[in-house]
N, CA, C and O of each residue as an XYZ file, in Angstrom:
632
protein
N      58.833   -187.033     89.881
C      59.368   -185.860     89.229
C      60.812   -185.665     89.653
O      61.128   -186.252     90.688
N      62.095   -184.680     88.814
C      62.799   -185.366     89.267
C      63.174   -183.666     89.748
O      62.616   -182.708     89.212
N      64.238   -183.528     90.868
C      64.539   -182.237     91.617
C      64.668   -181.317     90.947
O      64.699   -181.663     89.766
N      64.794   -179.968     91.121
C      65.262   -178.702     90.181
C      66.349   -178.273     91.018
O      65.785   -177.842     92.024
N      67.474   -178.159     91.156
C      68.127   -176.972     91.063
C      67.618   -176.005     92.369
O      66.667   -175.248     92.175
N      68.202   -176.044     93.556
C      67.691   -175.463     94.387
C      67.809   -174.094     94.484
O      67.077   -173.407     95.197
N      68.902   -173.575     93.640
C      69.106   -171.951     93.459
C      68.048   -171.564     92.442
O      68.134   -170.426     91.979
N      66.865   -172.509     91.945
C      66.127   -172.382     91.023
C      64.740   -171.715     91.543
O      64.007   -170.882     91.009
N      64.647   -172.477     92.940
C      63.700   -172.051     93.875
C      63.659   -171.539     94.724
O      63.121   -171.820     95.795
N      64.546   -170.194     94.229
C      65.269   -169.001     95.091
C      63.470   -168.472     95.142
O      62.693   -168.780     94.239
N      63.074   -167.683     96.313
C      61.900   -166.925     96.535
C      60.043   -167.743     96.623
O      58.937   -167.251     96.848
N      60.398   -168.805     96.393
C      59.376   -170.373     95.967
C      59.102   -170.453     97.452
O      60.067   -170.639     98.193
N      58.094   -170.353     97.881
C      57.521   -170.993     99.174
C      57.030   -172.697     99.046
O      56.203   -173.062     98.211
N      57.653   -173.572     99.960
C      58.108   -174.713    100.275
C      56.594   -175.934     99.646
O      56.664   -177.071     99.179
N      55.588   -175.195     99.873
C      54.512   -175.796    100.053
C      53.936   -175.780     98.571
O      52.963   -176.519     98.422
N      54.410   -174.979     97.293
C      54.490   -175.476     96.088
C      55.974   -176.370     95.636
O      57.182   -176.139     95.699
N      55.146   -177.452     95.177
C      56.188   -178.525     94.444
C      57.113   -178.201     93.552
O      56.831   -177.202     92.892
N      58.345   -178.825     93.261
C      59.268   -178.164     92.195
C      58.794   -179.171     91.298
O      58.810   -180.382     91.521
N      58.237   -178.415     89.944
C      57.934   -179.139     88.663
C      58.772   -179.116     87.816
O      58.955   -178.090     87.161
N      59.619   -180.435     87.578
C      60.617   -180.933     86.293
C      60.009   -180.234     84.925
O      58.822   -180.043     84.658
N      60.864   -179.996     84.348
C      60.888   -178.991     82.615
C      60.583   -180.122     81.812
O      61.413   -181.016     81.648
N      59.147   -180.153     81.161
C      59.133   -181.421     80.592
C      59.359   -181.072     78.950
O      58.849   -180.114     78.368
N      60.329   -182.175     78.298
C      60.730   -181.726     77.046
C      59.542   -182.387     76.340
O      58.945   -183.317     76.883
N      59.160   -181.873     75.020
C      58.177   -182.659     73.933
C      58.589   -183.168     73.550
O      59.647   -182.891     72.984
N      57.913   -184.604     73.579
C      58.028   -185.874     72.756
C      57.569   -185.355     71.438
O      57.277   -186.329     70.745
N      57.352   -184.076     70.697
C      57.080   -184.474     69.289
C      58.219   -183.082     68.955
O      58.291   -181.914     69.339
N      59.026   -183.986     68.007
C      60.447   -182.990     67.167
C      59.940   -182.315     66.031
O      60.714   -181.507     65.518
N      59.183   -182.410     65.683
C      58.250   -181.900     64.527
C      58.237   -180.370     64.604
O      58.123   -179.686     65.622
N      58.374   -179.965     63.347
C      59.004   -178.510     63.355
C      57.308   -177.651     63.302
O      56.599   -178.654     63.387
N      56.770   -177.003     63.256
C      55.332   -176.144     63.274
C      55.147   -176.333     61.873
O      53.944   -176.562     61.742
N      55.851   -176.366     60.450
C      55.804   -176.452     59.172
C      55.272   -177.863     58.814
O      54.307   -177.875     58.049
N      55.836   -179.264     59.325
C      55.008   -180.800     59.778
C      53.702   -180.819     60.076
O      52.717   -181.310     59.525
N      53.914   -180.064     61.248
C      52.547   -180.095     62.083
C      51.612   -179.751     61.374
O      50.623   -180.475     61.257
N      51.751   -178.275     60.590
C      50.895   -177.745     59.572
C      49.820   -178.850     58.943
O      48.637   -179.188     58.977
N      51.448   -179.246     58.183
C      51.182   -180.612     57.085
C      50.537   -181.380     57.350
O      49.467   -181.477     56.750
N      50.814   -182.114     58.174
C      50.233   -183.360     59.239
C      48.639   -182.986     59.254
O      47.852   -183.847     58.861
N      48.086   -181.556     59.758
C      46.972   -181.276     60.218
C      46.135   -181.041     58.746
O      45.171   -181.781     58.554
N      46.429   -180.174     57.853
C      46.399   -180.245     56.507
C      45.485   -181.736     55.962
O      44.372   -181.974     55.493
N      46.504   -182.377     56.286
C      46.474   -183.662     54.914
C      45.183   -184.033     56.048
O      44.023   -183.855     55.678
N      45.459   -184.532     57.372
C      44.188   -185.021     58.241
C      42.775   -184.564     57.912
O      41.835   -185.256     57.522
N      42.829   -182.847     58.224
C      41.553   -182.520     57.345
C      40.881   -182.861     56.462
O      39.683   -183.119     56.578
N      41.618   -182.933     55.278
C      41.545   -183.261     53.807
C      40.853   -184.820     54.081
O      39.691   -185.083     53.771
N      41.731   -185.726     54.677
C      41.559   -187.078     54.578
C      39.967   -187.260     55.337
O      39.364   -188.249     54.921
N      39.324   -186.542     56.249
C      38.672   -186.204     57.123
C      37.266   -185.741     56.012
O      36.147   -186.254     56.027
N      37.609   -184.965     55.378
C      36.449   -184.509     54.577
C      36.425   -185.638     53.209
O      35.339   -186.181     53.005
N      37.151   -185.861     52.628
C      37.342   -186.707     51.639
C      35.918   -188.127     52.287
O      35.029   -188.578     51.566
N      36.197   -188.569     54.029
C      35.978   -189.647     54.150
C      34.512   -189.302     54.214
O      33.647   -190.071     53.793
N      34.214   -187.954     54.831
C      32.704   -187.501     55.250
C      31.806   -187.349     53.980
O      30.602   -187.591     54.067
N      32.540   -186.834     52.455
C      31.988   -187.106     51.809
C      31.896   -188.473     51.039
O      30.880   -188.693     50.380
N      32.778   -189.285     51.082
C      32.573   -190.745     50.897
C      30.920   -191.458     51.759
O      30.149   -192.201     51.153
N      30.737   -191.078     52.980
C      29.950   -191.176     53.815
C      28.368   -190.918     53.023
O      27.409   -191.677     52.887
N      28.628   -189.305     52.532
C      27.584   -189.213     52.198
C      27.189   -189.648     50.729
O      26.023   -189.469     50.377
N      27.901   -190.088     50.045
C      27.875   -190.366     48.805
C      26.886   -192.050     49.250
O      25.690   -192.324     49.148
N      27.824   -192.685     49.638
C      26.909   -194.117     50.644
C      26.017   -193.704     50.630
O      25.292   -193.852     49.646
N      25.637   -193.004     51.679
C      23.818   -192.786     51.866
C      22.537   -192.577     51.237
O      21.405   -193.054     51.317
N      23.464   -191.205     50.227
C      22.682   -191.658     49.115
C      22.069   -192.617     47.734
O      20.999   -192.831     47.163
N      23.424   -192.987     47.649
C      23.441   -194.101     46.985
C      22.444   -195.595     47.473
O      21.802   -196.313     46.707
N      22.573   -195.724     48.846
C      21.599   -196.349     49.333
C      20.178   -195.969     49.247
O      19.247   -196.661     48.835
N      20.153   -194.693     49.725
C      18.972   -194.314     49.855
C      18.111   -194.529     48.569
O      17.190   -195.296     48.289
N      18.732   -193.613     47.945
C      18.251   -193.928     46.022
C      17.674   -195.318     45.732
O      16.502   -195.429     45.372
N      18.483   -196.390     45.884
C      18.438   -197.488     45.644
C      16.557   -198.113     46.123
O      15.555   -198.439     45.488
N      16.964   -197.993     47.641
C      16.110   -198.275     48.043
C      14.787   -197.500     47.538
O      13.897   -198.235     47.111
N      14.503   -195.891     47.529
C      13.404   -195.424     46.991
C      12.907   -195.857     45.876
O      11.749   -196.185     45.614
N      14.386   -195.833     44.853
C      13.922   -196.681     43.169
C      13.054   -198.052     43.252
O      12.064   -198.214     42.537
N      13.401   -198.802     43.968
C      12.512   -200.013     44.313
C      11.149   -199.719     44.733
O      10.241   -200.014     43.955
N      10.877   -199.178     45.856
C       9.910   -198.268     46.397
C       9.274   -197.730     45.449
O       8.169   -198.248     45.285
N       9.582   -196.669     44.557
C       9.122   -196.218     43.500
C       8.397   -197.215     42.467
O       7.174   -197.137     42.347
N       9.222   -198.261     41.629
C       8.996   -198.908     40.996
C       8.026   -200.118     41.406
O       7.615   -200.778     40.452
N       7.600   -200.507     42.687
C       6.677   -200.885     43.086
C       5.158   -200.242     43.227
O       4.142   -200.848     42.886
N       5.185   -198.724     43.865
C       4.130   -198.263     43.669
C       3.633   -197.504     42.172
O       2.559   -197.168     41.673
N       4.867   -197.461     41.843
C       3.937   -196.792     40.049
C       3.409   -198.494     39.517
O       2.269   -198.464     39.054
N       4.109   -200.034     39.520
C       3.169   -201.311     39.111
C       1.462   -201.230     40.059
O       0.334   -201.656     39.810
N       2.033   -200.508     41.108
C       0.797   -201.053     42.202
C      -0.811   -199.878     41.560
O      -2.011   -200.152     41.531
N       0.023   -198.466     41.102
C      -0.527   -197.721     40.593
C      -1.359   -197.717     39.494
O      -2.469   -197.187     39.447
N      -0.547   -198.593     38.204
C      -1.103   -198.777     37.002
C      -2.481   -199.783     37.397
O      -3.615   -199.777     36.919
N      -2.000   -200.446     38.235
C      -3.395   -201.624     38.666
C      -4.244   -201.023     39.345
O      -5.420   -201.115     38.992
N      -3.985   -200.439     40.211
C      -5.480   -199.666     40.611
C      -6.007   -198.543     40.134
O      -7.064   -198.119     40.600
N      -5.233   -197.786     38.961
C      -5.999   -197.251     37.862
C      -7.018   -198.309     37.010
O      -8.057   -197.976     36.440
N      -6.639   -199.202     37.055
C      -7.304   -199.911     36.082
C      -8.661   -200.677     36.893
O      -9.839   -200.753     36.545
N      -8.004   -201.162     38.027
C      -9.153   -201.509     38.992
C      -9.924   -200.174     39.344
O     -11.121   -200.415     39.189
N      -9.736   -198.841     39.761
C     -10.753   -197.850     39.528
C     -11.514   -197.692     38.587
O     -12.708   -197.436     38.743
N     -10.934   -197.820     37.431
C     -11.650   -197.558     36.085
C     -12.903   -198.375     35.902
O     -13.909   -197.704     35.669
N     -13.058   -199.720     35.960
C     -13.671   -200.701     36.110
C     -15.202   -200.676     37.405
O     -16.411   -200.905     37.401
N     -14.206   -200.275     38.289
C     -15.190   -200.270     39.656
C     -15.714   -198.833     39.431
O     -16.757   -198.924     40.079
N     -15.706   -197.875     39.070
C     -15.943   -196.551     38.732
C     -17.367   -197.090     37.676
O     -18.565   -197.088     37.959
N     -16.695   -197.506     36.448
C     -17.622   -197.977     35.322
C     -18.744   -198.613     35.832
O     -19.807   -198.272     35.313
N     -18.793   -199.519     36.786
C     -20.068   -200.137     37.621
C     -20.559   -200.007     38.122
O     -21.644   -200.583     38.044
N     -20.192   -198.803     39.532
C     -21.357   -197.983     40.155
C     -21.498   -196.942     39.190
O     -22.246   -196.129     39.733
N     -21.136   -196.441     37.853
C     -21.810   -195.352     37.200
C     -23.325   -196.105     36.606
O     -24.443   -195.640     36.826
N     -23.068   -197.234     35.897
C     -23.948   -198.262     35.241
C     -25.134   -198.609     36.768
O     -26.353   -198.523     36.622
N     -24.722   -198.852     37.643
C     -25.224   -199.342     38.997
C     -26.530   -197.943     39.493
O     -27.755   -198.005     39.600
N     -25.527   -196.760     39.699
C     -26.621   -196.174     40.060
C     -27.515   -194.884     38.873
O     -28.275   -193.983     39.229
N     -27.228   -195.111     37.946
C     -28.071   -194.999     36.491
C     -28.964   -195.569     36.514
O     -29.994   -195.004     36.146
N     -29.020   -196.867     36.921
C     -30.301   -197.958     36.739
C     -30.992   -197.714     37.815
O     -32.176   -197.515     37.543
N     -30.620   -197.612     39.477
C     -31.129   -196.791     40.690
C     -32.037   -195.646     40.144
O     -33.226   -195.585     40.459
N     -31.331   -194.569     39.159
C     -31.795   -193.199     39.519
C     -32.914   -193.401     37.918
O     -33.650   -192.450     37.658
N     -32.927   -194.000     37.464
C     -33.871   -194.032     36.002
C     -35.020   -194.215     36.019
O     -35.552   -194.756     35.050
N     -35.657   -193.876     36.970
C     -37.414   -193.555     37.412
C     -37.302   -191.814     37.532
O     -38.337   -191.171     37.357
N     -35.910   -191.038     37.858
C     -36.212   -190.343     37.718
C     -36.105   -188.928     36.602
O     -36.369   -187.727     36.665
N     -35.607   -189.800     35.680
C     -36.046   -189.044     33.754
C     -34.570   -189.210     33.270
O     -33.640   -189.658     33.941
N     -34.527   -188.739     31.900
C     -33.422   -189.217     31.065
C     -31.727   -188.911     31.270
O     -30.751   -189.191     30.574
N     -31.952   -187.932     33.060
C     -30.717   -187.506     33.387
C     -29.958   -188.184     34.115
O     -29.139   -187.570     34.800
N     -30.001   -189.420     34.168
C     -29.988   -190.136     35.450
C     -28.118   -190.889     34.987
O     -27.299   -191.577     35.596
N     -28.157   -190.507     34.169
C     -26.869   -191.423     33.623
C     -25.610   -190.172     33.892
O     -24.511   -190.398     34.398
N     -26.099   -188.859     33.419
C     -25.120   -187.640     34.233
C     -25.391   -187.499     35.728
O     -24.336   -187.375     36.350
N     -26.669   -187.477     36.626
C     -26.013   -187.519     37.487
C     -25.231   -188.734     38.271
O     -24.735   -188.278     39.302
N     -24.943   -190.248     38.097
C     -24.486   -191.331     37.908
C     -23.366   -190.987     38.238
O     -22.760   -191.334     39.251
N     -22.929   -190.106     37.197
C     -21.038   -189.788     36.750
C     -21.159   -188.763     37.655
O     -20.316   -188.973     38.527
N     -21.901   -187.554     37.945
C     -20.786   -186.786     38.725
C     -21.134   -187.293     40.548
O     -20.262   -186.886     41.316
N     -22.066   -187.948     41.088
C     -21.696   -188.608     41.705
C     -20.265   -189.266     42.144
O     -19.579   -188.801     43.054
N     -19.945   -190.305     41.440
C     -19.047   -191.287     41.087
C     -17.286   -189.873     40.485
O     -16.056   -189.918     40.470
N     -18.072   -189.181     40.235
C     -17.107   -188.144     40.154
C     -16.356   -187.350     41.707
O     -15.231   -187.025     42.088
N     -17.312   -187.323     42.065
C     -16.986   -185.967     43.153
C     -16.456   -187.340     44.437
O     -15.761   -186.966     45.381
N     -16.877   -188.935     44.329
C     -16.080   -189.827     45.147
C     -14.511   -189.668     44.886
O     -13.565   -189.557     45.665
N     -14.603   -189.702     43.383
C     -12.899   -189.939     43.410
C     -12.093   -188.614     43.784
O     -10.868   -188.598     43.903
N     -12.777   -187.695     43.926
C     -12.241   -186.413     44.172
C     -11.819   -186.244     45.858
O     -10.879   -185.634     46.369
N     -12.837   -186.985     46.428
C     -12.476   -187.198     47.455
C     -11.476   -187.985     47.764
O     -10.646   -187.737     48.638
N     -11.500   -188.798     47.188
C     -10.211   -190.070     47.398
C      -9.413   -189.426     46.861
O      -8.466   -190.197     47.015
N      -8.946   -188.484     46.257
C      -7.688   -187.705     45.679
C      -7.200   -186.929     46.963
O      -6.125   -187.133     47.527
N      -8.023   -186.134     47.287
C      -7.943   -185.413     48.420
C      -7.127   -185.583     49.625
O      -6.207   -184.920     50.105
N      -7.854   -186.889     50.050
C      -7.783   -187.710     50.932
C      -5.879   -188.372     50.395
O      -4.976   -188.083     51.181
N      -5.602   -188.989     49.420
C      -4.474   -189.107     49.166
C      -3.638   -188.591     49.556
O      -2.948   -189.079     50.451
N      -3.351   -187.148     48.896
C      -2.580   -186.026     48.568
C      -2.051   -185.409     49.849
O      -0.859   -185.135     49.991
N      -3.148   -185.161     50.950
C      -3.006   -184.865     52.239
C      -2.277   -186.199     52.743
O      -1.285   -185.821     53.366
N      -2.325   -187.220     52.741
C      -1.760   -188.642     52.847
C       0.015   -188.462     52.705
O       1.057   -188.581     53.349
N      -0.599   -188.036     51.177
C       1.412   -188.260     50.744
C       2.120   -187.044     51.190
O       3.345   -186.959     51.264
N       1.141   -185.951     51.531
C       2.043   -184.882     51.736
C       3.351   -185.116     53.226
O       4.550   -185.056     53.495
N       1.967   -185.410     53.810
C       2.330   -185.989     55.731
C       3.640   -187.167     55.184
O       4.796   -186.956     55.552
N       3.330   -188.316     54.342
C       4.609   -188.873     54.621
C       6.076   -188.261     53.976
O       7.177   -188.529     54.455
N       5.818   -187.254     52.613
C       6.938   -186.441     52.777
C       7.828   -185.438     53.738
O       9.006   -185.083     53.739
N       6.916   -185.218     54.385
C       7.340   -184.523     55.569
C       8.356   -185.326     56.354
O       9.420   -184.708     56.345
N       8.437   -186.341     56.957
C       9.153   -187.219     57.331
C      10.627   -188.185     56.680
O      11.221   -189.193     57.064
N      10.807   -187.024     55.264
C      11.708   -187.822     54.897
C      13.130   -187.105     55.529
O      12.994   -185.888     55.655
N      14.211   -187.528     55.869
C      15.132   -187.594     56.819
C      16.614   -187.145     56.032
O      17.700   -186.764     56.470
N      16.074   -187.396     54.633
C      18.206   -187.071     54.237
C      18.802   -187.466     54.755
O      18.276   -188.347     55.435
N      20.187   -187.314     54.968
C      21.607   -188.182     55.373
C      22.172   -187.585     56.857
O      23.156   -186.903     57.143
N      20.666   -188.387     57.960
C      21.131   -188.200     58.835
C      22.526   -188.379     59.758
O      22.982   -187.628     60.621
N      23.095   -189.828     59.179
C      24.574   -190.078     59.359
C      25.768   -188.956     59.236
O      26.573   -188.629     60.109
N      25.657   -188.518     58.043
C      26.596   -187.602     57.409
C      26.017   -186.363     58.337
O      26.759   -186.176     59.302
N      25.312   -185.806     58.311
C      24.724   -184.993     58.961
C      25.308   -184.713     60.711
O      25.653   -183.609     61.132
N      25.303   -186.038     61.552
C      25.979   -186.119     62.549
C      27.517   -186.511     62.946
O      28.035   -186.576     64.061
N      28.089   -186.759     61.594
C      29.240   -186.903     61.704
C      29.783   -185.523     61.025
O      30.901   -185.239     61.455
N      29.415   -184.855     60.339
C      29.527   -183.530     60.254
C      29.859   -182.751     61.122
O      30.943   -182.197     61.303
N      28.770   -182.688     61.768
C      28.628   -181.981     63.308
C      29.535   -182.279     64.004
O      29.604   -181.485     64.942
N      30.516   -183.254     64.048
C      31.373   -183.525     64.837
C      32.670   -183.049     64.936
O      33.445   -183.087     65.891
N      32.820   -182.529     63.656
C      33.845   -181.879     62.894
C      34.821   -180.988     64.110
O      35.857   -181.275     64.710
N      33.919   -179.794     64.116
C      34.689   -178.777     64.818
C      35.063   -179.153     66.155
O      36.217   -178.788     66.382
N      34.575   -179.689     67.035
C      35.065   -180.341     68.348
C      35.781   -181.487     67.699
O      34.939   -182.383     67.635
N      36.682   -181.826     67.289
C      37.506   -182.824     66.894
C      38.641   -181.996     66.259
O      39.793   -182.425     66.320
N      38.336   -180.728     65.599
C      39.646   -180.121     65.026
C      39.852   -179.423     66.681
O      40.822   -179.846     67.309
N      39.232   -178.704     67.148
C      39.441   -178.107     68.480
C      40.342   -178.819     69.761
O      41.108   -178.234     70.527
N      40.036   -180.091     69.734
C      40.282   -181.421     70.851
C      39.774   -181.456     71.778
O      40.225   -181.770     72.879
N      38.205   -180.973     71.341
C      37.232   -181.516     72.413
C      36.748   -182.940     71.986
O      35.536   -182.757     71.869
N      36.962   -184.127     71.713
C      36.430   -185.183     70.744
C      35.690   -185.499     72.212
O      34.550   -185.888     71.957
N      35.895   -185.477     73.487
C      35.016   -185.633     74.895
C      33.269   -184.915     73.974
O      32.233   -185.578     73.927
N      33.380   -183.904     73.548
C      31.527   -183.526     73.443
C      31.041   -184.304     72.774
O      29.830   -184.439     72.950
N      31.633   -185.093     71.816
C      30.710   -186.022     70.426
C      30.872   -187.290     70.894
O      30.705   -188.246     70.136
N      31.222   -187.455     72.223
C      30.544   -188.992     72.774
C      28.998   -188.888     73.174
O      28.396   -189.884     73.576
């Protein structure tokens, strides 16, 4: 550091240091700075929503596939239900036909009140894995990062 001016440290007890006047390295008038901070923001949100636009765009992508696999996988095991449905109705009709001409209704609601269960059983299925869907956790945490970065804490979002 470099000396001050010893008439400077008129009344200064010895045992605090004389600290040199340090000039700013930035000439930039407060009207720049503005600017400077301005456009950063801007460029800052511009990029966060670029970010999230990605994600979804991915995301989409990927579900559409997802999607379009289980509605093919769907149409087939409608059709494979239909079939396997049709055979234990026929199956236990022929079982229950000793015991009089009703045997073919109760057959069906049998075979009825199964698939009801298997609906059931689904629905509670798909609900649980909607629960788990996540949105744009990325964007989401780079979001968050925002205000400690305009502040100049960027130290908390390590």
């Amino acid at each position: 550091m470099s000396e001050l001016d010893p008439t400077l440290r008129r009344g200064v007890p010895e045992e605090y240091p004389a600290r040199a006047v340090v000039e700013p390295e930035d000439e930039r008038s407060l009207g720049q700075i503005m600017s400077d901070l301005s456009r950063n923001v801007s460029t800052l949100m511009r990029q966060e929503v670029e970010l999230a636009k990605a994600e979804v765009q991915q995301s989409a992508k990927t579900a559409g596939k997802g999607a379009g696999m289980l509605g093919g996988a769907g149409v087939a095991g409608l059709l494979a239900a239909l079939f396997v449905s049709l055979a234990l109705w026929w199956l236990l009709a022929q079982l229950l036909a000793g015991t009089g001409s009703a045997a073919y209704g109760w057959a069906f609601v049998i075979v009825a009140v199964l698939w009801g269960i298997a609906a059931a059983v689904l629905m509670a299925s798909g609900r649980a894995a909607l629960r788990d869907v996540q949105g744009l956790p990325k964007t989401a945490e780079t979001v968050g990062k925002i205000p400690n970065a305009l502040t100049g804490d960027e130290e908390k979002n390590q």
